[in-house]
C-alpha positions in Angstrom: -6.5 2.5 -2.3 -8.3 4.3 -4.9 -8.8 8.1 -5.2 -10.9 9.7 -7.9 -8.3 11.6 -9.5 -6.1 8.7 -9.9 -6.2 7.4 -13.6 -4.7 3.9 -13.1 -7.2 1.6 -13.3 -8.1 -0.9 -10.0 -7.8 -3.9 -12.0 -4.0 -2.8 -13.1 -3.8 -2.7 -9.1 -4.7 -5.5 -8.5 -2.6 -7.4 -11.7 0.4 -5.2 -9.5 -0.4 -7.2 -6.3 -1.2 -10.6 -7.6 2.1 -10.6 -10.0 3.9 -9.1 -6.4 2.2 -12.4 -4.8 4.3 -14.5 -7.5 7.4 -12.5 -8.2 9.7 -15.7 -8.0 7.2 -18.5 -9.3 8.3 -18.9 -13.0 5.0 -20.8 -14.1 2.8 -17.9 -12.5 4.9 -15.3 -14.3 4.9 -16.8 -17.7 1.0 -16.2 -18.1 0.8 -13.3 -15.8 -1.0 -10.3 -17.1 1.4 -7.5 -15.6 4.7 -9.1 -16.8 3.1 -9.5 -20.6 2.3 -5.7 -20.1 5.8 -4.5 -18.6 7.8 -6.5 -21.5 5.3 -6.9 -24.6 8.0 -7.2 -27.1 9.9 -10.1 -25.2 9.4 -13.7 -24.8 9.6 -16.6 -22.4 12.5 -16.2 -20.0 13.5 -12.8 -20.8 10.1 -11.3 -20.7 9.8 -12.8 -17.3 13.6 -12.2 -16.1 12.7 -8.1 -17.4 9.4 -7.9 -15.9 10.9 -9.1 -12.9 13.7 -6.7 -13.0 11.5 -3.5 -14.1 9.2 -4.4 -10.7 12.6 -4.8 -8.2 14.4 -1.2 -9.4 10.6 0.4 -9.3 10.1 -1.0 -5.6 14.1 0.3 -5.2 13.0 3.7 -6.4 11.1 4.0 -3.0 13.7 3.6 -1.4 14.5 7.4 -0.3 15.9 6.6 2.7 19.1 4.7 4.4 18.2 1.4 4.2 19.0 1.2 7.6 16.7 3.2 9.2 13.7 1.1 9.2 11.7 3.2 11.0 11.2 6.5 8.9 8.1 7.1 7.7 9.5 7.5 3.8 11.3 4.2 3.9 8.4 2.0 5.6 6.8 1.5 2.2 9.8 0.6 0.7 10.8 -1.8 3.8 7.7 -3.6 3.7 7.9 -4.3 -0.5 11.4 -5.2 0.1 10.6 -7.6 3.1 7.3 -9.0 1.8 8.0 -9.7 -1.8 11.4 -9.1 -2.8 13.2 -11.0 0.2 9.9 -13.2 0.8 9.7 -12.9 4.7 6.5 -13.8 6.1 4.1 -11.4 7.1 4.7 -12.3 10.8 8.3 -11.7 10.1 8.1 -8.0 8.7 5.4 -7.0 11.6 8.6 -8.0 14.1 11.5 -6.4 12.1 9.6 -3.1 11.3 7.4 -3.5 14.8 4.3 -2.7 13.1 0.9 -4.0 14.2 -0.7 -6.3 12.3 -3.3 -3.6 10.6 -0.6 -0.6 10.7 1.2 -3.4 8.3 -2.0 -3.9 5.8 -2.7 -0.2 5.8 1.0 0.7 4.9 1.2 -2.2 2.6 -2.1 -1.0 0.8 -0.3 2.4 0.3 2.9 1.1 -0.9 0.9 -1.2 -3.5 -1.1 1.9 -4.9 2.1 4.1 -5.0 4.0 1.1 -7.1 1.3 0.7 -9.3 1.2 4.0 -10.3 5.0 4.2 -10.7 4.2 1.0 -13.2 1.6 2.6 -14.8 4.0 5.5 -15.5 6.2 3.3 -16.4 4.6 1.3 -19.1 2.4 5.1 -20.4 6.1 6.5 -21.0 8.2 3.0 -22.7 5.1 1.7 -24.8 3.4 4.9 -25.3 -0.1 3.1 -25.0 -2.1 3.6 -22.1 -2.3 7.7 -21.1 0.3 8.4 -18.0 -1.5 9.0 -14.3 0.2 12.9 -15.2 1.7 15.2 -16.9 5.6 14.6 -16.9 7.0 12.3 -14.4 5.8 10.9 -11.3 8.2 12.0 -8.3 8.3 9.4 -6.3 8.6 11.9 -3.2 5.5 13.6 -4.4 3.4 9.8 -4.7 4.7 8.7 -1.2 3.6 12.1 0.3 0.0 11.7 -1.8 -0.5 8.7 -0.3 -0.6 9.6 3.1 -2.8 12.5 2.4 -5.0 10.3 1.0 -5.3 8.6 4.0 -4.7 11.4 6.6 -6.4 10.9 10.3 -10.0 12.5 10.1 -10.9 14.4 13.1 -13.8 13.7 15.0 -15.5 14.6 18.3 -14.0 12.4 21.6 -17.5 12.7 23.1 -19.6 11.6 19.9 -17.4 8.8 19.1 -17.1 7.1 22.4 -21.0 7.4 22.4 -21.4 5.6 19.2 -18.8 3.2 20.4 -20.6 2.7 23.9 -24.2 2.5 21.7 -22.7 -0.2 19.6 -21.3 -2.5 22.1 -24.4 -1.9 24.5 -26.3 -4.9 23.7 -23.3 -7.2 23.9 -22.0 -5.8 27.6 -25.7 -6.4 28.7 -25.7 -9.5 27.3 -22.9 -10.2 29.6 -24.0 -8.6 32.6 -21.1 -5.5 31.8 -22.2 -2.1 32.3 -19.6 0.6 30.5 -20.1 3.9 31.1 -17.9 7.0 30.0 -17.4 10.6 31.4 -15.7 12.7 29.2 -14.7 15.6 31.1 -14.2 18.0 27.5 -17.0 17.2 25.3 -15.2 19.5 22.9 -12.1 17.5 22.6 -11.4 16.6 18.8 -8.9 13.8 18.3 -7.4 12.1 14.8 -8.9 8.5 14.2 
């Protein structure tokens, strides 16, 4: 999830998600780019075990909501770091405990990854005062979780026009099979959020 105001590079991303993918495999960690960057001035086990740690209380800071409710909207990014990476349930696993589907899951998970990477990002700007921070003071994490989902807010379209361009595009293949599909939208006008 990349907007064009965000400063955090989609490499650092994707060094976020990758070191996420290997948060309790010592081997991975010890040459992982991410952990060298969130503990430069440590070695071996305690630049791992502190990497480790800085990623766990920067997932937690999501956490703005009762841990029980796993529904809310604010705690389903946290829920789904927390299940995925921290607590290593399957993916299968945290689709049935937060009853997401399948691409609800990826989307969310997407937007929970781009708000932790630039809560790293933050992070590292502020302790190693090397890389410029995404802005000016500190990130609230409130604020990041709320960006997010404007960034990815429904786009309104026309019912009519996209159930035509669906209908065009599956055309050939209901032919194929001897389907005819057919739609009567009694409002043209109706706008819905896709």
């Amino acid at each position: 999830m990349k907007s064009e105001d965000s400063a955090v590079p989609e490499s650092f991303e994707q060094e976020v998600r990758e070191c996420l993918a290997h948060l309790y495999d010592f081997t991975a960690m010890q040459s992982d780019p991410l952990v060298h960057k969130l503990a430069p001035h440590l070695s071996g086990l305690e630049r791992i075990q502190t990497a480790r740690k800085i990623l766990i209380e920067t997932i937690e800071r999501l956490n703005e909501a009762e841990r029980a409710n796993l529904q809310s909207r604010q705690s389903r990014l946290y829920n789904i770091l927390l299940l995925r990476y921290i607590e290593e349930h399957s993916t299968p696993t945290v689709l049935q405990q937060l009853a997401l589907s399948e691409r609800q899951y990826y989307r969310e998970l997407q937007r929970a990854i781009w708000i932790l990477s630039q809560l790293l990002w933050e992070h590292i700007a502020h302790t190693q005062g090397g890389l410029e921070p995404t802005h000016s003071g500190s990130i609230s994490v409130q604020s990041e979780i709320e960006r997010a989902y404007q960034l990815a807010s429904a786009v309104e379209t026309n019912l009519a026009t996209f159930i035509a361009t669906v209908l065009h595009s599956i055309g050939p293949l209901a032919e194929q099979h001897g389907v005819i599909v057919q739609s009567d939208v009694a409002d043209p006008a109706i706008i819905v959020n896709i």
